[in-house]
NUPAMI-677336 format. One record per residue: residue in one letter; z, x, y of N, C-alpha, C, O in turn. Coordinates in steps of 0.05 Angstrom, whole numbers, plus 5000, padded with zeros to 4 digits. Each point is the difference from the previous one (the first is absolute). Layout:
! residues N
AZXYZXYZXYZXY;...
END
This chain:
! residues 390
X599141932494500650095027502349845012501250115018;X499649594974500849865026503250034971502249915006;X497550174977502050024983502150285007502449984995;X496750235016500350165010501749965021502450035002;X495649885018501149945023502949845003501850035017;X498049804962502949834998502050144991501949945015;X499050244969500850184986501650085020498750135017;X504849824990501050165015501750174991500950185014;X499949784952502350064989497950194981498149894988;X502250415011499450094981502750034986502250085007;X496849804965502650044981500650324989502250114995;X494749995001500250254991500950245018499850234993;X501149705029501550225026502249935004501450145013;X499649594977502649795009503050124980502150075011;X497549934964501650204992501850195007502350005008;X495250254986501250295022501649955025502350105001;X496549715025500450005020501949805000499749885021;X502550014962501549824996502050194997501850015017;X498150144964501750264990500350265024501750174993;X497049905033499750165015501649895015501650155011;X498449634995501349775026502949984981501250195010;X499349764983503049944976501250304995502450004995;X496050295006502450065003500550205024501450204997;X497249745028500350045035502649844994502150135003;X498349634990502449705011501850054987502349925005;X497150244971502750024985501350265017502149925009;X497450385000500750105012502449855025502550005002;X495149855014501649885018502249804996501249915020;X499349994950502149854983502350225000502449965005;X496250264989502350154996501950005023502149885005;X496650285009500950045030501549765008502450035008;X496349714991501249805023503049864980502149915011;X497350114953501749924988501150094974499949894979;X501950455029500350144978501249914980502249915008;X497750084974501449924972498750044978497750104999;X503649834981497649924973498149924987498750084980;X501549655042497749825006497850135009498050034986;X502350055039497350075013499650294982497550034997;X503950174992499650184991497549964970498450184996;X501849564987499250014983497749845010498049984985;X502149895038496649975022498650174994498349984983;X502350285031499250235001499050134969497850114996;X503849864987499950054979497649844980498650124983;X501449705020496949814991497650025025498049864997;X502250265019497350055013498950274995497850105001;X504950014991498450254990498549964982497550005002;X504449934967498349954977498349805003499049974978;X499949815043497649845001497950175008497849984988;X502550205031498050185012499050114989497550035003;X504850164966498050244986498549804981497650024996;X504249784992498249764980496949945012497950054988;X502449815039498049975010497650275007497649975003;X503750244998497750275007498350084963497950124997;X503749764981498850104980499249714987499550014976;X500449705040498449844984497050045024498449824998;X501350325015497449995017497350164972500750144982;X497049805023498249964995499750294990499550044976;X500750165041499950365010501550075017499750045024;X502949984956501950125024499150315011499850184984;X499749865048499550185017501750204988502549994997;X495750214997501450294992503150084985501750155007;X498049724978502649944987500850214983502450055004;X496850074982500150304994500950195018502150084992;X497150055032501050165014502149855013502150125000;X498049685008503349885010502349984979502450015006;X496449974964502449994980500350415009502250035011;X497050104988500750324998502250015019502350044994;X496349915044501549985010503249844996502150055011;X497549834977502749805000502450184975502450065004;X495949974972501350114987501450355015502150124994;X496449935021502050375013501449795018502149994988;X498149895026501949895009501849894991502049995015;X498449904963501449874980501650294993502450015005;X496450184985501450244983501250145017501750154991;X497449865054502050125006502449885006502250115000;X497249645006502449745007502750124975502150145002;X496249704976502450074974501950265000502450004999;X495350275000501650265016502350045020502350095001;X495949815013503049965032502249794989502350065006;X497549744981502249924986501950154983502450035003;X496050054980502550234978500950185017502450045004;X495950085006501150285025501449975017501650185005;X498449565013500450035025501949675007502449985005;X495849824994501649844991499849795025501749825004;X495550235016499249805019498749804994499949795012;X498650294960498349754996500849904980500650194986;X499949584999500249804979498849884980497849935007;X502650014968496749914991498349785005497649984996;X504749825017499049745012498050165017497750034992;X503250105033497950105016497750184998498350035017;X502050104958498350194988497849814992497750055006;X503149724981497449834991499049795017498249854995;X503350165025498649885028497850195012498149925014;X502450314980498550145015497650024991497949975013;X502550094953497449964987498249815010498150065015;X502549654978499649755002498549955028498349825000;X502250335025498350005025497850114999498449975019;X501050224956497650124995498249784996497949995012;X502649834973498649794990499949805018497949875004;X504450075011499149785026498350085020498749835013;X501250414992498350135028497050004982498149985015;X501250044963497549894979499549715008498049905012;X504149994980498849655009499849935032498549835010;X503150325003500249945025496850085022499349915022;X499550304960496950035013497849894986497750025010;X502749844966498049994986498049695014500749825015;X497550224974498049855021500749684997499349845017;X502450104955501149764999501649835013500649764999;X499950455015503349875023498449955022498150155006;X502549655008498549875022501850055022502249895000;X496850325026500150095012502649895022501750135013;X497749524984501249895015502849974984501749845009;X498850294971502349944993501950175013502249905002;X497250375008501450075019500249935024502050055013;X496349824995500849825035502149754990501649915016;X498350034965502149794991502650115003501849905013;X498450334974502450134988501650135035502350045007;X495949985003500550115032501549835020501950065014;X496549674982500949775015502449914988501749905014;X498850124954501949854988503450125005502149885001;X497450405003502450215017499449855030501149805009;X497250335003500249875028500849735009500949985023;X498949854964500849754999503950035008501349915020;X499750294950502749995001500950175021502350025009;X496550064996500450195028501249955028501850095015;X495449624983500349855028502549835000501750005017;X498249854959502249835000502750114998502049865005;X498250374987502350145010499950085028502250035009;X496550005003499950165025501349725017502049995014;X496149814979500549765020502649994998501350035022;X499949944960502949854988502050245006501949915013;X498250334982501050275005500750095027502150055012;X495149964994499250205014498750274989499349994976;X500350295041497450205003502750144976499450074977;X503749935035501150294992501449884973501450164987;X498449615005502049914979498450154967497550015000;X503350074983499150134976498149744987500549765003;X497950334987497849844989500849934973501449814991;X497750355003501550094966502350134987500750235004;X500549634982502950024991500550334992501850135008;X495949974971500450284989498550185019499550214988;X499649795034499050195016499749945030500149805014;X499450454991500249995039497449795013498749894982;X500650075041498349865014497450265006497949995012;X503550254972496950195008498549934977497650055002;X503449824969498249974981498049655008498349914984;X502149985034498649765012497450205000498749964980;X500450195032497450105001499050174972497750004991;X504550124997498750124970498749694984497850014989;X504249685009499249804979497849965008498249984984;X501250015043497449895013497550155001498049855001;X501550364998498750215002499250014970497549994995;X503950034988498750164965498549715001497750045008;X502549784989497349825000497750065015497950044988;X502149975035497950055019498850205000497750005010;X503750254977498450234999497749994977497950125000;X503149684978498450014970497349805012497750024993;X503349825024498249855012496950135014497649974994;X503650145021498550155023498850274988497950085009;X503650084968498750254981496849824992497650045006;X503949774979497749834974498050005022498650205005;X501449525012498149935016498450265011497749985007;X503450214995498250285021498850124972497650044999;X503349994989499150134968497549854989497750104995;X503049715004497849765000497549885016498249854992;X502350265031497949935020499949705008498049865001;X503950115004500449694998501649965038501350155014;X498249704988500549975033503349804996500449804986;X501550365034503049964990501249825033499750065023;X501349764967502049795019501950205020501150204990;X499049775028501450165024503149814998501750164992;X498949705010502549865003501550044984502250005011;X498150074957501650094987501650265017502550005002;X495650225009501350295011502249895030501950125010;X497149624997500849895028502849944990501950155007;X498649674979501449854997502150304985502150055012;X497350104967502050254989501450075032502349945007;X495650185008501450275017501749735024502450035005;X496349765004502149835012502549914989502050005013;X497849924964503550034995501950224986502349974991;X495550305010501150214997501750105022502350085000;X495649875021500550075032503149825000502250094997;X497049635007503349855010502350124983502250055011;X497450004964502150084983501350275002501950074987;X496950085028501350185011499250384987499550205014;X500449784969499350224974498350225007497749905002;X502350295002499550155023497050164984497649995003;X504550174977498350014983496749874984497950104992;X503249605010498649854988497049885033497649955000;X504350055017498749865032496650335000497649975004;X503850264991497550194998498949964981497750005009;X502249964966499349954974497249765003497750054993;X503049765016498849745001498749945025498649805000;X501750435032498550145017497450034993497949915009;X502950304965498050214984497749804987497550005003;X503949854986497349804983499249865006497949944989;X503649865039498449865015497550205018497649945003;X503050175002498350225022497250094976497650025006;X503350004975498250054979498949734991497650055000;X502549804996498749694993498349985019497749954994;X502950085034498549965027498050195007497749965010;X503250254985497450184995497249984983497750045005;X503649884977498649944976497549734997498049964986;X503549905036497949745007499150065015498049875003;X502350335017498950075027497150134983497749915003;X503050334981498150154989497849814988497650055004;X503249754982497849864978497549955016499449955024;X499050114949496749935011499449765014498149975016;X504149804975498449695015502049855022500249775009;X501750564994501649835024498449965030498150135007;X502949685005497649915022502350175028502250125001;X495349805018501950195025501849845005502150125000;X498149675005501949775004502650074976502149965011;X498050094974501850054970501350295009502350024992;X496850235025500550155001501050075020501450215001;X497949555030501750105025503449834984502350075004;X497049744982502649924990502050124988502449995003;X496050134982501650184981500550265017500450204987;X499649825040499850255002503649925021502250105001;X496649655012502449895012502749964991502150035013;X497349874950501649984992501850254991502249934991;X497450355009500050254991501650075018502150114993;X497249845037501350105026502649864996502250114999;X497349564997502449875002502550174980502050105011;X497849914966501950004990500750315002502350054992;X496550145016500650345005501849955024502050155001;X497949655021502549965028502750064985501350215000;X499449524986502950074992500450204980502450004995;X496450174991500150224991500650315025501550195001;X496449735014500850265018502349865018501750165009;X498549574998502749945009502550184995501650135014;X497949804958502950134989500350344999502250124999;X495250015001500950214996500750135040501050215008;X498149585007499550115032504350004994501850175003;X498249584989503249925003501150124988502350025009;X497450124968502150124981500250355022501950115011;X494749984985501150205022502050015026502150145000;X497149715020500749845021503149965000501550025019;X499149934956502849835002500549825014502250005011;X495949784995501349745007499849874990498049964985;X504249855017500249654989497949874987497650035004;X503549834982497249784986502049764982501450054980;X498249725031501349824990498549854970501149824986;X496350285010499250014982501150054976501650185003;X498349754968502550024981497650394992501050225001;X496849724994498250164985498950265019498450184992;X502649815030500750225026502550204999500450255003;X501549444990502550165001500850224970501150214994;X497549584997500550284969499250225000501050164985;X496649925035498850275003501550175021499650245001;X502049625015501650155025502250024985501050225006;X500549664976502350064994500550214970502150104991;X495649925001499750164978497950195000499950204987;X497949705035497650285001498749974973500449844982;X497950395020498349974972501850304983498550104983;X503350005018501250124984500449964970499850174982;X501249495018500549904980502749984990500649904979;X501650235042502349985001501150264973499750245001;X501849594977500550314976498250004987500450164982;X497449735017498350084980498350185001498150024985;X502550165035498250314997502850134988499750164982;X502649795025502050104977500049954977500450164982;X499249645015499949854976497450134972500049964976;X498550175040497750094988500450344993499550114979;X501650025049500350224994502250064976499850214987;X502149625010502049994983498649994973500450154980;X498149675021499050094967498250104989499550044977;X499150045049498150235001501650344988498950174985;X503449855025501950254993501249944975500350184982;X500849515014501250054962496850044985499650214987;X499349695015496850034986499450244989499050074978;X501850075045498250355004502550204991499950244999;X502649564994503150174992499950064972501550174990;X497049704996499649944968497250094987497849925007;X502650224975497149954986500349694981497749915001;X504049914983499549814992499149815035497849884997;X503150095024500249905024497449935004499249774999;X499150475006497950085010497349914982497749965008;X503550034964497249944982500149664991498349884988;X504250035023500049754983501349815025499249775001;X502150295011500949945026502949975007501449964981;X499850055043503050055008501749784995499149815011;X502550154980501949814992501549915019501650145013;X497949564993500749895027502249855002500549845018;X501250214960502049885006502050235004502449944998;X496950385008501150135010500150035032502050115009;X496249805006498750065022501249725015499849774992;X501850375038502449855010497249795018500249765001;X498450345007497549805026499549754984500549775008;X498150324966498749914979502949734992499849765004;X501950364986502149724995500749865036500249754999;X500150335021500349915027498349745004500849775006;X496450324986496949855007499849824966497949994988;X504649895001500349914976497950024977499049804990;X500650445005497950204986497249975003498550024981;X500249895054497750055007499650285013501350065019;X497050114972499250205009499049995028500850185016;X497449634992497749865025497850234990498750095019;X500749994962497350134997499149904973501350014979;X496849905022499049994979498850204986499049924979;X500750295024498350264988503050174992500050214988;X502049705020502150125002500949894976501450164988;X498449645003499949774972498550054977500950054977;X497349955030498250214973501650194993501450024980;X498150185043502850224985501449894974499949994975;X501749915050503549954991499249804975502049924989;X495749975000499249894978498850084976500649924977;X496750325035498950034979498750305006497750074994;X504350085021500650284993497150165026498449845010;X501550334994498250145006497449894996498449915017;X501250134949497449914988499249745009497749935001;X504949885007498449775007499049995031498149875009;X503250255000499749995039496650165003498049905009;X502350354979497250124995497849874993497950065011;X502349734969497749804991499649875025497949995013;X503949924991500549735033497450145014497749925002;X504050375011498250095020496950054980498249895015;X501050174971497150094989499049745005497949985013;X503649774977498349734994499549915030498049865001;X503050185018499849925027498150225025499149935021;X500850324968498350175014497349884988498049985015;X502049934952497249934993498949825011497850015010;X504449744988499149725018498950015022497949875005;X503450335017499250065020496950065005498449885015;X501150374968497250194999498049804997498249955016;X502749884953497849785000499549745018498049864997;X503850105020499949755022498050165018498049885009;X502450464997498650005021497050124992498150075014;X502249924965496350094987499249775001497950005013;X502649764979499349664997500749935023501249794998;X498650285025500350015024502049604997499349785010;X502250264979501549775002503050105025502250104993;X497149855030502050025023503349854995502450075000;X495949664996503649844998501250004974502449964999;X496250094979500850114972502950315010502450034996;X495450125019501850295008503049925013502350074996;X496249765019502749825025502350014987501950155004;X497749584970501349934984502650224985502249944993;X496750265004500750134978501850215020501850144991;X497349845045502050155005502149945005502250104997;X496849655012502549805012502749984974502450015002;X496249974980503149924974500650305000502050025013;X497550124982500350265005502150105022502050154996;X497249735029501750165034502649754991502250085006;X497949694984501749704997502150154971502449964995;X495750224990502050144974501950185005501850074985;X497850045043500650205010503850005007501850184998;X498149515013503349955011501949804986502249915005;X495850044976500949724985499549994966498250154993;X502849764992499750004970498349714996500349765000;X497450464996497549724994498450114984497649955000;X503350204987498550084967500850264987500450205015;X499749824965501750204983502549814985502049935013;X497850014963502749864985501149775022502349955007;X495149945002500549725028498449834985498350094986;X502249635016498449764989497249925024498549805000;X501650395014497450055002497250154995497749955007;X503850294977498650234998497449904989498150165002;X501349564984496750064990498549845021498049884994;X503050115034498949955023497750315005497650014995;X503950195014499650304997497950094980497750065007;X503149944966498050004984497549924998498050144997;X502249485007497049975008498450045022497649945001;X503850165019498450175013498950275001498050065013;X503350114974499050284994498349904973497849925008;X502450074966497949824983498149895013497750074995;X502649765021497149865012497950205002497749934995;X502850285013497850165003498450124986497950115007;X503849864963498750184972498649644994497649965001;X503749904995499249764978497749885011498049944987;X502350035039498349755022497850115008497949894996;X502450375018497350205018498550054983497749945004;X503050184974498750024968497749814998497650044997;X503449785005499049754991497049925017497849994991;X503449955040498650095019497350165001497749925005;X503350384986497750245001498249944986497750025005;X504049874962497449954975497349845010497650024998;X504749765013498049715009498250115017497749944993;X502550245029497650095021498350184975497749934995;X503350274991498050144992498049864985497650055000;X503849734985498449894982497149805017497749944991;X503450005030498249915016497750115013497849895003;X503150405007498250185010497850134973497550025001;X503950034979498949924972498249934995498150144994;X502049555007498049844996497549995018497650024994;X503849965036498450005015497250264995497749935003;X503050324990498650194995498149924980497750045007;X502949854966498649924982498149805004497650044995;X503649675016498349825010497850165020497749934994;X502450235023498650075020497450124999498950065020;
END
């Protein structure tokens, strides 16, 4: 017992969750220091991750994620010969997230490796902000709206697991996302991280052993941060002033999104101009928005497409209406949260589809086949016994 108790280091979770945390940082290597260097970061956290998902004990459902991976692999390669968006470097990245979003839920990875991975962005965040300022670019290869996508795909895997799990989840990780989402301006991202904080808070509010004291708090804290949200939209209607940096982005741009409802319709019409277009996806280096926005679409579903054809956007949606159905039969609320939030955040921004985040995404729609599974057996087998013993 007191051997136990001493025990802070499980070695047999330290692994995985060494490899989960390493390659969140290599992402953010990329970003803060593009080159070779950080590229082949990236490039050894991948291959540590799948190494590490197939030296575990029982790797979690590994069979139906190799299927999945392989049609994705065969439409990637497709849209390459055809079309000529995707690559094979990126074709076998894509695979390869099949297998990280496997390690990334499996019960090995210690939970807190995503609050690490959260703080370890937020960290660079602040110290840019201090030294910067709110409006100066964070990251060298992308805008200040992806400050809330780096921060967020950790926290969501976080906050899925823990609600999946039945496990009672840290509130400050969602605090700390949507506040320097908020200062950073990202408009997109400031609703996004609204969404999941409001959902974390709910979620503690709901639990069986929250006390009333825990819940006028949480209820306070709910109000608090909904002010500068309806702030902005009183002001964006309104049209007045706001010397605020994360005010002014919503008055000066609105929630339109500026060209990217052009930007969408545009390849929404080459798509639907072609039968190769339409089954495999539109070729974007024809499409004038698409080279403007230096070949980001801002949709991620719009990426699938333009990656892996019809057939793959169709899977997208089946695997995410499923996720859905089963969060709300397993009455798992912030699991649901989760899954809409990356979802409404996929919507304006490239944060999965042929993205080095995409097996963020994955292990969340998966979570629901591999983990609830798991879950259901464990109660039946219990109720089971119970019957027999009885």
């Amino acid at each position: 017992m007191t051997e136990s108790k001493c025990r802070y280091i499980d070695l047999y979770r330290l692994g995985p969750s060494v490899a989960v945390v390493l390659f969140f940082t290599a992402i953010i290597a990329v970003n803060l220091y593009p080159g070779s260097a950080s590229s082949a970061i990236y490039y050894l956290s991948i291959l540590v991750g799948v190494v590490a998902l197939f030296c575990m004990r029982k790797p979690l459902g590994i069979y139906r994620v190799t299927i999945l991976a392989v049609a994705a692999g065969v439409l990637s390669f497709a849209n390459w010969l055809l079309v000529g968006n995707q690559t094979p470097l990126k074709a076998m990245i894509m695979m390869a997230s099949f297998f990280l979003a496997v390690l990334m839920i499996s019960e090995q990875v210690d939970e807190r490796a995503y609050i690490i991975s959260v703080y370890m962005n937020a960290l660079v965040v602040l110290i840019h902000m201090v030294r910067f300022g709110v409006s100066s670019r964070v990251y060298v290869t992308s805008s200040n709206n992806y400050v809330s996508i780096f921060l967020m795909a950790p926290g969501l895997l976080y906050y899925s697991l823990m609600n999946v799990r039945g496990k009672k989840c840290a509130l400050h990780p969602a605090i700390v996302i949507w506040l320097l989402s908020f200062l950073m301006g990202g408009r997109g991202g400031v609703l996004a991280c609204t969404l999941l904080l409001a959902g974390v808070i709910l979620n503690r509010f709901f639990a069986d052993k929250a006390s009333r004291r825990d819940r006028v708090l949480l209820m306070i804290l709910l109000v608090i941060i909904m002010i500068p949200v309806a702030l902005i939209a009183f002001l964006a209607v309104s049209k007045n002033g706001s010397s605020l940096y994360a005010v002014d982005r919503f008055l000066n741009k609105g929630l339109d999104g500026g060209g990217r409802i052009d930007c969408w319709i545009e390849y929404i019409t080459a798509a639907w101009k072609s039968t190769t277009g339409f089954l495999f996806g539109a070729d974007l280096s024809q499409l004038w928005w698409v080279q403007h926005y230096s070949g980001n679409l801002h949709n991620s579903f719009l990426f699938v497409h333009a990656y892996m054809g019809i057939l793959g956007l169709l899977g997208l949606l089946v695997l995410i209406v499923r996720a859905c159905v089963r969060a709300i039969r397993l009455r798992k609320g912030l699991y649901l949260c989760c899954i809409i939030t990356i979802c409404f955040r996929g919507m304006t921004d490239h944060m999965f589809g042929g993205n080095r985040l995409s097996a963020v995404l994955i292990a969340l729609l998966i979570l629901s086949d591999f983990v609830t599974d798991q879950v259901k057996d464990t109660d039946h087998f219990k109720e089971t016994e119970r019957g027999v013993y009885r």
